[in-house]
N, C-alpha and C positions, 0 to 999 in steps of 0.2 A: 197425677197432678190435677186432672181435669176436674177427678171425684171429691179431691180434697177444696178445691174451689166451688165446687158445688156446696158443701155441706158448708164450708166458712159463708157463703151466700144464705142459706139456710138457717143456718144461726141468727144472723144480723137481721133477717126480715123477721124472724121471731121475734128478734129483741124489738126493734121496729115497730113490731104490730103491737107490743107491751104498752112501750111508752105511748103511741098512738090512741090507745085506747084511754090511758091516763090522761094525756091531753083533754081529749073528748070530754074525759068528766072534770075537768079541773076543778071546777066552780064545787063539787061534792070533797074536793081534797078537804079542806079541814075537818068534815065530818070525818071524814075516812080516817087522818089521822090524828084527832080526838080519841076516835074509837079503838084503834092501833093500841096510843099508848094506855087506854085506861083498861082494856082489855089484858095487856101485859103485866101490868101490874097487880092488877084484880087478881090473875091467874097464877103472880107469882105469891100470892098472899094466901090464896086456895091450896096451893101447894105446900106451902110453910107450913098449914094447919091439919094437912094430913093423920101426923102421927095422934091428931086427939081428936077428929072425928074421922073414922074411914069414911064415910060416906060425902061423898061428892058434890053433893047435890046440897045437900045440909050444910057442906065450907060455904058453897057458894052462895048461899041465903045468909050466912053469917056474916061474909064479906061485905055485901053490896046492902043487908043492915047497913051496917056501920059506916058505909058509904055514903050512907041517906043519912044517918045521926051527922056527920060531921057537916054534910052540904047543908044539913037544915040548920045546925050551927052559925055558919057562914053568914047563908041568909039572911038569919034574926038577927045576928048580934055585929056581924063587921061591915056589909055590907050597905045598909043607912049608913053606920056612920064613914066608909068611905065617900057616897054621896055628901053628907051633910060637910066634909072636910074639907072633900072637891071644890064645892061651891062657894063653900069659906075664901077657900086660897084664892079664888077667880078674884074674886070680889076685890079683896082683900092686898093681893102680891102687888098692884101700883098706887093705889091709894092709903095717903097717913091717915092718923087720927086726926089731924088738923082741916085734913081737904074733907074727911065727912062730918065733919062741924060747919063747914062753909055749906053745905047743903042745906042745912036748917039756919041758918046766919048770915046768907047771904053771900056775893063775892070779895074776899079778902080787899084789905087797900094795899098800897104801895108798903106800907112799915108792915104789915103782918104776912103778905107775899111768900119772903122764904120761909116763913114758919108751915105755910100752906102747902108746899113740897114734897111729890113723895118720898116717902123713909129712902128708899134707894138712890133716889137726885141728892138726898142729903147726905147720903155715906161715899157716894162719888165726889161728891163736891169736898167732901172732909177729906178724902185720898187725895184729890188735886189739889187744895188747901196747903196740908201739911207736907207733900213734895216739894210745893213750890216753895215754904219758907227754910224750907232744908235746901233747895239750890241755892235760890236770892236774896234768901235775909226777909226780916220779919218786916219791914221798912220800906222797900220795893215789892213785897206781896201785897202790902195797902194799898200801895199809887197802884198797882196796875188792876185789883178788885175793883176800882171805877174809872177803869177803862170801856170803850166801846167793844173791847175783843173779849174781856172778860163775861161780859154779858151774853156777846154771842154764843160763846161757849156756853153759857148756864142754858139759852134759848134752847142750843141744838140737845143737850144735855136732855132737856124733860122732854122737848117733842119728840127724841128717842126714845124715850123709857114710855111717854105717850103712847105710843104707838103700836106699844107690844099688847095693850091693853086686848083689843079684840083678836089677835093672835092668841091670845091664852085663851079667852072664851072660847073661841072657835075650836082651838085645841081641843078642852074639855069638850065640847059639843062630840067633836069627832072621838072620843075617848070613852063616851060613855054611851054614844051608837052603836061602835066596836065591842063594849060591852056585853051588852044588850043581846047583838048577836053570836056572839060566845058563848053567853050563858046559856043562850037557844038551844044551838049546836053541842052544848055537852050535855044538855039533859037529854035529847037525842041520841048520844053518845053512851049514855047511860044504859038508856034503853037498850041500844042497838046489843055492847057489849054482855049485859046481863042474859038477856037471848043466846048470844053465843056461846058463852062458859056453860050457859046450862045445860047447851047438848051441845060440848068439844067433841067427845068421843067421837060421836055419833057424826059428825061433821067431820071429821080427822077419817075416819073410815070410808066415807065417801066420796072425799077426795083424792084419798087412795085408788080408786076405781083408775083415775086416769093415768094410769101407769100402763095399763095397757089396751090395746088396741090400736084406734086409727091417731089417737092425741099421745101416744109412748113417747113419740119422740120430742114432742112441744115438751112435757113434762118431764124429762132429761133432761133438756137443754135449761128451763126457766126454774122448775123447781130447788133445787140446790142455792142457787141464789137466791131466790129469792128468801127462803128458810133462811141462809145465811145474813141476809141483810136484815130481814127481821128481828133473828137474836140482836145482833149487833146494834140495831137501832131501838130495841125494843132496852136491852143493858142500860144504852147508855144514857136514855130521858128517862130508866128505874134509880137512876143514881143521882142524874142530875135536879130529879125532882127532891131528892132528900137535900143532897148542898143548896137548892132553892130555900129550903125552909130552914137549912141553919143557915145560912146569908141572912135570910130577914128575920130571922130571931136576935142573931147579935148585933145587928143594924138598926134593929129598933131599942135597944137595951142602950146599944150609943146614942142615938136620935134621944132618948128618955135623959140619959145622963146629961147631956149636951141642953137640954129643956127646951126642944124644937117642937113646935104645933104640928099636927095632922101627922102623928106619927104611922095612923092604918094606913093613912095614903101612900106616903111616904114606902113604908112596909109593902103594900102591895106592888109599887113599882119595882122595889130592888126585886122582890119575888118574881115577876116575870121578867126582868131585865136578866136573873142569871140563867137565864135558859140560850142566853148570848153571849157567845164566846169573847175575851177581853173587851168590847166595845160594850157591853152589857155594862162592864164598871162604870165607865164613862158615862153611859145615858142614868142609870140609877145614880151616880151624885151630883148630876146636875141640877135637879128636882131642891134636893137635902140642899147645897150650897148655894143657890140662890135662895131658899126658904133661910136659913142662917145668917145673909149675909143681910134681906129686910126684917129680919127682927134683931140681929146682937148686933153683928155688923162683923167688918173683915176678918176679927180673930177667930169669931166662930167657923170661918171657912175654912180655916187651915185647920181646925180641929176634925171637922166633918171631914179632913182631907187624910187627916190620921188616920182615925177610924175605918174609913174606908181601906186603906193600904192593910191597916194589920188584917181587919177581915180575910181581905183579898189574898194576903201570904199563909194564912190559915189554909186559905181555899187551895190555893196552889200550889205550896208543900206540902202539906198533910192529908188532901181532901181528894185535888181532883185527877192522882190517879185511879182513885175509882172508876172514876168518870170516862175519861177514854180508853185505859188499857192499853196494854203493848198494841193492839191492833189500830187504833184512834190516832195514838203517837203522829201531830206533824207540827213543824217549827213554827213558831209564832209569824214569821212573814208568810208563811203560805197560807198561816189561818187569816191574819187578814186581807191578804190578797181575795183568798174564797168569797169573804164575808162581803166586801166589795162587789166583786162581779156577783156574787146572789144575791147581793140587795139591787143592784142596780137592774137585775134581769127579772127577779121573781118578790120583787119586795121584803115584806118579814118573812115570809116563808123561807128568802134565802139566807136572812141571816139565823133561822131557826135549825136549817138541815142541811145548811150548805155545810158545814165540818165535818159531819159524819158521811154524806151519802160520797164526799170528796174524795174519803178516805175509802170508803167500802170499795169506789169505782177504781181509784189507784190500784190495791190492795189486789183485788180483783180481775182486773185487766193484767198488771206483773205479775202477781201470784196466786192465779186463781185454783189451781188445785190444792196449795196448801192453805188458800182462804177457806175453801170450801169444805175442806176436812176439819181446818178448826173449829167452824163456824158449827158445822153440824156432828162434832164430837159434845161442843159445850150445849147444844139442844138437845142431844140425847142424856147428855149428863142432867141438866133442869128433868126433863120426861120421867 
């Protein structure tokens, strides 16, 4: 009794000392998994190419080629015009064409005022408009438009939609620091992984070493999991990044049909947004449905609302059980409950990891022996 409380002690300050250590570097997490996934993928793409070059060394310079071809892609041809799109829509999502004719014309007078409005105060005002003559009658929607309440409304109306104005700047501002440093961080990431795959072997071997002697039993206890968590996490941002790029492929082909401005933008949002589980919908047609609702107006919203849903059913009957697998498998209230408490505890990070590490920690904690045998039969199966 004594010894098994020993060794369950044992265990835990291992695990302990894991996470401890990870804490310690937190601020290095997203290099770390940057490198993680681009590394997993890399490796599963060196692997694929086997049967047409044997040589190892020679996949992996083909790979991370073509890695550089596509980043430098990116760079030249989508990237400006994400900027140049961004900073369009700033400008652009509260002010009409009328209020940027007041800038060289002077301030409107009393008769040209609503004309001077932005597109959004005037499709709210069109929505409260035509409610109202659908309650009251066309008759009592006059008399009460020069009313004192009427106006108050239109007041509170624009210094609301006012006011979002440096919100959205600031937004962007913080959207494309963010940037900036992600871009940092993956060329870094680049590096780091390219290093790696170049001498796996050779690394895989000498990690081996800690199998025995004074660390046997650290490396019993952590390594299994940790290979186990790997595969599992490494699977499911190898799948997730593909349904990333069909989401923004047929998202932007809707955006195209739909004739919505800044569709790279646009595009790149849904692209990182579906790397979050169901909340990721939500925050990706936010963007698209207010861009629709200041250029067509409200019917366009409901379209971009279509759209989205078929996408989405694509995604979620046909797609994403790639994506979690029997082992992933948890009920939509437990994934947002996660997604909750890890955004609220670790920010994006939690909404990025918090479904999968949730599941490995359940999975693993109830069934950890049959976690760990699956985990590391389908890593022997890739090897």
């Amino acid at each position: 009794m004594q010894r098994s409380l020993i060794l369950k002690l044992e265990k835990w300050a291992m695990w302990g000392s894991l996470i401890g250590i990870l804490y310690i570097l937190r601020h290095l997490f997203p290099l770390f998994f940057l490198t993680f996934v681009l590394s997993y993928i890399c490796n599963s793409s060196i692997k694929a190419l086997e049967p047409r070059l044997p040589s190892r060394r020679t996949r992996v310079v083909v790979v991370f080629t073509l890695l550089l071809l596509i980043l430098t892609g990116v760079a030249v041809l989508v990237v400006p015009r994400l900027i140049t799109e961004a900073a369009s829509l700033a400008r652009q999502i509260i002010t009409s064409e009328a209020e940027q004719g007041d800038i060289a014309q002077g301030e409107p007078t009393e008769e040209e005022r609503p004309q001077a409005r932005s597109v959004v105060t005037q499709e709210l005002l069109k929505v409260l408009d035509d409610g109202l003559v659908r309650l009251v009658g066309i008759d009592t929607h006059e008399s009460f438009r020069h009313t004192e309440l009427y106006d108050a409304i239109v007041e509170n109306i624009d210094s609301t939609i006012g006011s979002l104005g440096p919100s959205i700047r600031l937004g962007l501002q913080k959207f494309v620091n963010g940037a900036f440093n992600v871009g940092t961080q993956f060329i870094v990431a680049v590096i780091i992984s390219l290093l790696v795959l170049w001498d796996l072997p050779s690394i895989g071997t000498r990690l081996s070493r800690f199998r025995e002697g004074r660390t046997a039993e650290i490396y019993a206890e952590i390594a299994p999991g940790a290979r186990a968590f790997g595969v599992v996490m490494g699977r499911a941002f190898e799948a997730q990044t593909v349904i990333a790029l069909v989401n923004t492929i047929l998202s932007c082909i809707g955006f195209w049909i739909l004739g919505l401005p800044a569709i790279a933008l646009l595009g790149a949002i849904v692209f990182f947004c579906s790397y979050i589980p169901i909340f990721g919908m939500i925050l990706s047609t936010m963007p698209a449905a207010l861009l629709a609702f200041r250029t067509q107006g409200i019917g366009a919203v409901a379209w971009v609302i279509v759209i989205v849903a078929i996408i989405h059913a694509i995604e979620a009957y046909g797609i994403n059980p790639l994506i979690y697998g029997k082992h992933l498998k948890m009920h939509p209230i437990m994934i947002i409950l996660v997604l909750l408490i890890g955004e609220h505890v670790f920010g994006l990070w939690g909404l990025l990891l918090g479904v999968p590490v949730s599941a490995f920690i359940i999975k693993y904690v109830v069934e950890g022996n049959e976690w760990e045998e699956t985990a590391i039969e389908e890593a022997s199966a890739e090897a």
